[in-house]
DOROTI-307987 format. One record per residue (C-alpha): y, x, z; residue in three letters; residue number from 1. Coordinates in steps of 0.25 Angstrom, whole numbers. Each point is the difference from the previous one (the first is absolute). Layout:
REM DOROTI-307987
<<Y; X; Z>; "ALA"; NUM>
...
REM end
This chain:
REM DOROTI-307987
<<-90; -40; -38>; "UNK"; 1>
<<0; 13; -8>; "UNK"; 2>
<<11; 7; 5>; "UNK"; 3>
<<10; 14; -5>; "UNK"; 4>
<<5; 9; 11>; "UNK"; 5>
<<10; 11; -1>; "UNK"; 6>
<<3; 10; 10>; "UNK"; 7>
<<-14; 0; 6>; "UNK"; 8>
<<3; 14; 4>; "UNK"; 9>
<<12; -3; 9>; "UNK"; 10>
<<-2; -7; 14>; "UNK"; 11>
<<3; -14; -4>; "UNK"; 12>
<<-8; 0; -11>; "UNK"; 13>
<<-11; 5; 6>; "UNK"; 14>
<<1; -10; 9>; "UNK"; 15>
<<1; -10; -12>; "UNK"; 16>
<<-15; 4; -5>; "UNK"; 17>
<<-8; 0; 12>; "UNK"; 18>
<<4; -14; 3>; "UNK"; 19>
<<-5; -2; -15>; "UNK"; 20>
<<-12; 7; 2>; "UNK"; 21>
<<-4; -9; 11>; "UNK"; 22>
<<6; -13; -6>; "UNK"; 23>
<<-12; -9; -6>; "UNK"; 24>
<<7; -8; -8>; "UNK"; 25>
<<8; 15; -8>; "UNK"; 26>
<<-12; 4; -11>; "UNK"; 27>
<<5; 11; -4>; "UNK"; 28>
<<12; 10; 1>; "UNK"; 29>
<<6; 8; -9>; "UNK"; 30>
<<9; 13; 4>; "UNK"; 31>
<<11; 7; -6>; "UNK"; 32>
<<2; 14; 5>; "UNK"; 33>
<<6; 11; -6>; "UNK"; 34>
<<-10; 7; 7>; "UNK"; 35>
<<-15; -4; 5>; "UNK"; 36>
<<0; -6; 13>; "UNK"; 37>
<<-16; 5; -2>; "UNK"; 38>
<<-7; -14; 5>; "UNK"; 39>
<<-13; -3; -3>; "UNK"; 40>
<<-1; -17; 1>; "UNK"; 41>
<<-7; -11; -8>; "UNK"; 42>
<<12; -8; 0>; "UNK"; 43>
<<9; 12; -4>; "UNK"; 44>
<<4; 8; -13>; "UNK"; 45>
<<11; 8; 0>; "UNK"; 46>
<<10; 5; -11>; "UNK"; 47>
<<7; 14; 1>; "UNK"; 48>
<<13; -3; -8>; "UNK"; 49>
<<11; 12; -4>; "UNK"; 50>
<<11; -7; -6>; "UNK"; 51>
<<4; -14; 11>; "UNK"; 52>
<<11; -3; -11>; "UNK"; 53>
<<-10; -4; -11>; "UNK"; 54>
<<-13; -7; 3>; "UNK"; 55>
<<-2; -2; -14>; "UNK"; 56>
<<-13; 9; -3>; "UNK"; 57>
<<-8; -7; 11>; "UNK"; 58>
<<6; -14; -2>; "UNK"; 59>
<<-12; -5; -4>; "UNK"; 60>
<<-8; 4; 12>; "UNK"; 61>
<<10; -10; 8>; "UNK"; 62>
<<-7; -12; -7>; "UNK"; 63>
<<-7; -10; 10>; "UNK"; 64>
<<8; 3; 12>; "UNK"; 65>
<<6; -11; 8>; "UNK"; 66>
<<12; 5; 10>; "UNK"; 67>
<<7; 14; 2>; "UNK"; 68>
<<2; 7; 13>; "UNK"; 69>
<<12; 10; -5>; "UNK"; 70>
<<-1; 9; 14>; "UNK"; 71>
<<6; 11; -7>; "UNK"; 72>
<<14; 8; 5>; "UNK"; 73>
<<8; 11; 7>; "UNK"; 74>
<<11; 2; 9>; "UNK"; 75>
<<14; 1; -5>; "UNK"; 76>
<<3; 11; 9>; "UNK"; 77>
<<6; 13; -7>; "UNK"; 78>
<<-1; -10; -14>; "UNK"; 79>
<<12; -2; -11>; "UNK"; 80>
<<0; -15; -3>; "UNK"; 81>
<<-4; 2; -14>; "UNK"; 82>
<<-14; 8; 6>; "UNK"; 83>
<<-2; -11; 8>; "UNK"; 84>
<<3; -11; -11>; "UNK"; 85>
<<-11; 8; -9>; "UNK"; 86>
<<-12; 0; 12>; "UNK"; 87>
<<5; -15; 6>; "UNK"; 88>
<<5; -9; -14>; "UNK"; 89>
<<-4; 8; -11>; "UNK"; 90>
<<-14; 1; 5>; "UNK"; 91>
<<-2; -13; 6>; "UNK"; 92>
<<8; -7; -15>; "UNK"; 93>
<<-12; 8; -9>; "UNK"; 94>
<<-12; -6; 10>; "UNK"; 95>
<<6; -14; 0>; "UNK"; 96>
<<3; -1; -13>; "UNK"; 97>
<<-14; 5; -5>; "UNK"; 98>
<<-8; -7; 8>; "UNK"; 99>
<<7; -15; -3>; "UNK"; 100>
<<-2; 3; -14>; "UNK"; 101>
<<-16; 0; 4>; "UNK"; 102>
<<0; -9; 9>; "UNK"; 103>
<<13; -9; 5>; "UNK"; 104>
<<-8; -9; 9>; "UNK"; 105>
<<-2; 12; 9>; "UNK"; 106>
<<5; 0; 14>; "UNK"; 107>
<<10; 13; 3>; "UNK"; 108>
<<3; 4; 13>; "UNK"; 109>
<<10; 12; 3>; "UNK"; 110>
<<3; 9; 11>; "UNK"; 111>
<<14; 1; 2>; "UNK"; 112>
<<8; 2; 13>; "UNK"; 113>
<<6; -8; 12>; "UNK"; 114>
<<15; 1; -3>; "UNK"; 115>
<<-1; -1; -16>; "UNK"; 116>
<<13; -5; -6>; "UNK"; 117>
<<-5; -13; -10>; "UNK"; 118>
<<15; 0; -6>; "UNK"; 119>
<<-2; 15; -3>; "UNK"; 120>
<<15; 3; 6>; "UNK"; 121>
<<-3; 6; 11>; "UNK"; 122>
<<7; 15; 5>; "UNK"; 123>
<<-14; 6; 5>; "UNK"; 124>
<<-8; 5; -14>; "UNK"; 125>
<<-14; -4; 3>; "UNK"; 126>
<<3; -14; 4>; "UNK"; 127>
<<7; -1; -15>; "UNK"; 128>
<<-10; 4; -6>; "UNK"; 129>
<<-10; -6; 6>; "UNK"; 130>
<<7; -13; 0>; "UNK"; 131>
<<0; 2; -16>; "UNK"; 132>
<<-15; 4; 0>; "UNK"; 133>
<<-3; -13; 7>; "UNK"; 134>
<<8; -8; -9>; "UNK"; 135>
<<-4; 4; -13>; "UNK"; 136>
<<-15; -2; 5>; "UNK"; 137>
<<3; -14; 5>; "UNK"; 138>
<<8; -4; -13>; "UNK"; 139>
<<-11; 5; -9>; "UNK"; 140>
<<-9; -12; 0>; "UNK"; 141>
<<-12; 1; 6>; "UNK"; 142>
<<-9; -10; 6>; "UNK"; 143>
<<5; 3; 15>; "UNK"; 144>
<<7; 12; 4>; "UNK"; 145>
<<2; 4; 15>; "UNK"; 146>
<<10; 11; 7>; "UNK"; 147>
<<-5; 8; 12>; "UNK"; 148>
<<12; 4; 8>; "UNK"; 149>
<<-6; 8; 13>; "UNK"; 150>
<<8; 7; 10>; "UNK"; 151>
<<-8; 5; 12>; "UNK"; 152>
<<-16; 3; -8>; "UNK"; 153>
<<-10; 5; 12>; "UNK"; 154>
<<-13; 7; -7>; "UNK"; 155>
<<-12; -4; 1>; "UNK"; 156>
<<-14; 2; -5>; "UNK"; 157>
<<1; 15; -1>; "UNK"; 158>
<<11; -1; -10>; "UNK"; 159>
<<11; 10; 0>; "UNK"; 160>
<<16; 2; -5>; "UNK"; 161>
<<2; 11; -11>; "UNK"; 162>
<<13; 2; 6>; "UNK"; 163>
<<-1; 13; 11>; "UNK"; 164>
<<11; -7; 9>; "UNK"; 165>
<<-6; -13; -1>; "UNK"; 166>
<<-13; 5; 5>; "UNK"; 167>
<<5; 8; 10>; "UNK"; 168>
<<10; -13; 6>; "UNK"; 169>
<<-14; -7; -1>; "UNK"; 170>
<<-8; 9; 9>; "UNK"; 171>
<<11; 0; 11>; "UNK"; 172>
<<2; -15; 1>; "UNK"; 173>
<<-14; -4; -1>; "UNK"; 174>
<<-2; -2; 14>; "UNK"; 175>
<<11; -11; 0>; "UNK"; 176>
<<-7; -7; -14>; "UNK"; 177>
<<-7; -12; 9>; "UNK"; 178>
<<13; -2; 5>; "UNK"; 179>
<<7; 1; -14>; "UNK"; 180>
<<-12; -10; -5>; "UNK"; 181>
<<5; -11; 9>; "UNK"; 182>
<<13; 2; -7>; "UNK"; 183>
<<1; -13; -12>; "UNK"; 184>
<<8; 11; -10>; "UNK"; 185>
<<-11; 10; 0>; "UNK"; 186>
<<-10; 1; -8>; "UNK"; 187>
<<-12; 7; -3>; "UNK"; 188>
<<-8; 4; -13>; "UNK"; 189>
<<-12; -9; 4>; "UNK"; 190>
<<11; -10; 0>; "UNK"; 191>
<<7; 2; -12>; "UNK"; 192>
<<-14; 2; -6>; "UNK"; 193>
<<-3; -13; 5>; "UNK"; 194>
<<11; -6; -4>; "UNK"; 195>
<<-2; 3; -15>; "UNK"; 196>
<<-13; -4; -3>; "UNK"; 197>
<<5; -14; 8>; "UNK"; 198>
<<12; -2; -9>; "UNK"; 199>
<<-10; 1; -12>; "UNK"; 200>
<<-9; -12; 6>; "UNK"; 201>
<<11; -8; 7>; "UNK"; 202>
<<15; 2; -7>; "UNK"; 203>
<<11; -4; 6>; "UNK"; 204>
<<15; -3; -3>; "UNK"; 205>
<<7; 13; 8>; "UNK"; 206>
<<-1; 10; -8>; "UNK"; 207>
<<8; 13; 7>; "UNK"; 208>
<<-9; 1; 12>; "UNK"; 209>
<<5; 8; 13>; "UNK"; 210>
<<-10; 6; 10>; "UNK"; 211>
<<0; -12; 10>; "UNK"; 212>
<<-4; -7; -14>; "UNK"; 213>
<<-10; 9; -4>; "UNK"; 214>
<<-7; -2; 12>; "UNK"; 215>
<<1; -15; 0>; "UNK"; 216>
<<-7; 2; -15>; "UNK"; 217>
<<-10; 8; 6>; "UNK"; 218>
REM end
């Protein structure tokens, strides 16, 4: 497998690319930043990338690449709903639909959000748009396209939140983290790492999968 990763800079997708480094059977990894992540690899090159609304001047470069890890997004909090829709749709529509145009055998898997709203109706913002993110990438046409919806995501591996108060909850429940592992509805991001690169080799026919099936994956 030769897979895209977005959000390598942020915890979960961090957690996506080591399990990537480590997999055998993922050749080689191509990132999406819009700033270096500064890794030096055999099996990784890396694209820094301004503009996340138009993929069109380094379209070429996506030739050859067999599934997407899209691990890219941010916390509603303090956001207007069109903000959000830019970063969360508008974002994740302009990847999609540049790389099907290459490549519509590819496998696209997506980090969305335990709680997401499929029929896109719901009161709570996020779980509209996210709801709306998912559809648009499921209806698009690829190969096989998965929805991660994670609630509770322990670290692991060294990799860390770019949210100050996510980090800062982390640090003071990590002595209850074996206890929260033995729990079916969390998750970590070795797991969801896991699960990923498993979906790609093994697909399945659930295809919004909540931590206690992310694990199952994994």
């Amino acid at each position: 497998m030769k897979a895209i990763i977005t959000g390598s800079t942020g915890m979960l997708g961090k957690g996506v690319l080591l399990e990537c480094i480590d997999d055998p059977t993922v050749e080689q990894i191509l990132l999406i930043n819009r700033k270096s992540l500064g890794i030096s690899h055999p099996k990784v090159k890396e694209i820094a990338h301004a503009d996340f609304t138009d993929f069109s001047t380094i379209k070429k470069q996506f030739e050859g690449y067999d599934a997407c890890f899209h691990c890219m997004g941010v916390s509603s909090a303090s956001m207007s709903e069109e903000e959000f829709t830019e970063i969360t749709y508008t974002i994740s529509k302009a990847l999609a639909t540049t790389l099907y145009s290459i490549n519509p055998n590819m496998v696209f898997n997506y980090i969305s959000g335990s709680g997401t709203d499929s029929e896109e109706k719901s009161s709570t913002m996020w779980a509209r748009v996210k709801g709306k993110t998912e559809n648009m990438i499921l209806n698009m046409g690829f190969k096989d396209a998965y929805m991660f919806r994670p609630g509770a995501i322990i670290p692991e591996r060294g990799t860390k939140s770019k949210t100050k108060l996510y980090n800062t909850l982390y640090v003071l429940t990590r002595p209850l983290f074996p206890l929260m592992k033995r729990m079916k509805s969390v998750t970590t991001t070795v797991k969801i790492g896991r699960a990923m690169i498993n979906l790609y080799h093994q697909p399945q026919s659930l295809k919004h999968l909540e931590g206690a099936d992310i694990n199952k994956v994994a």
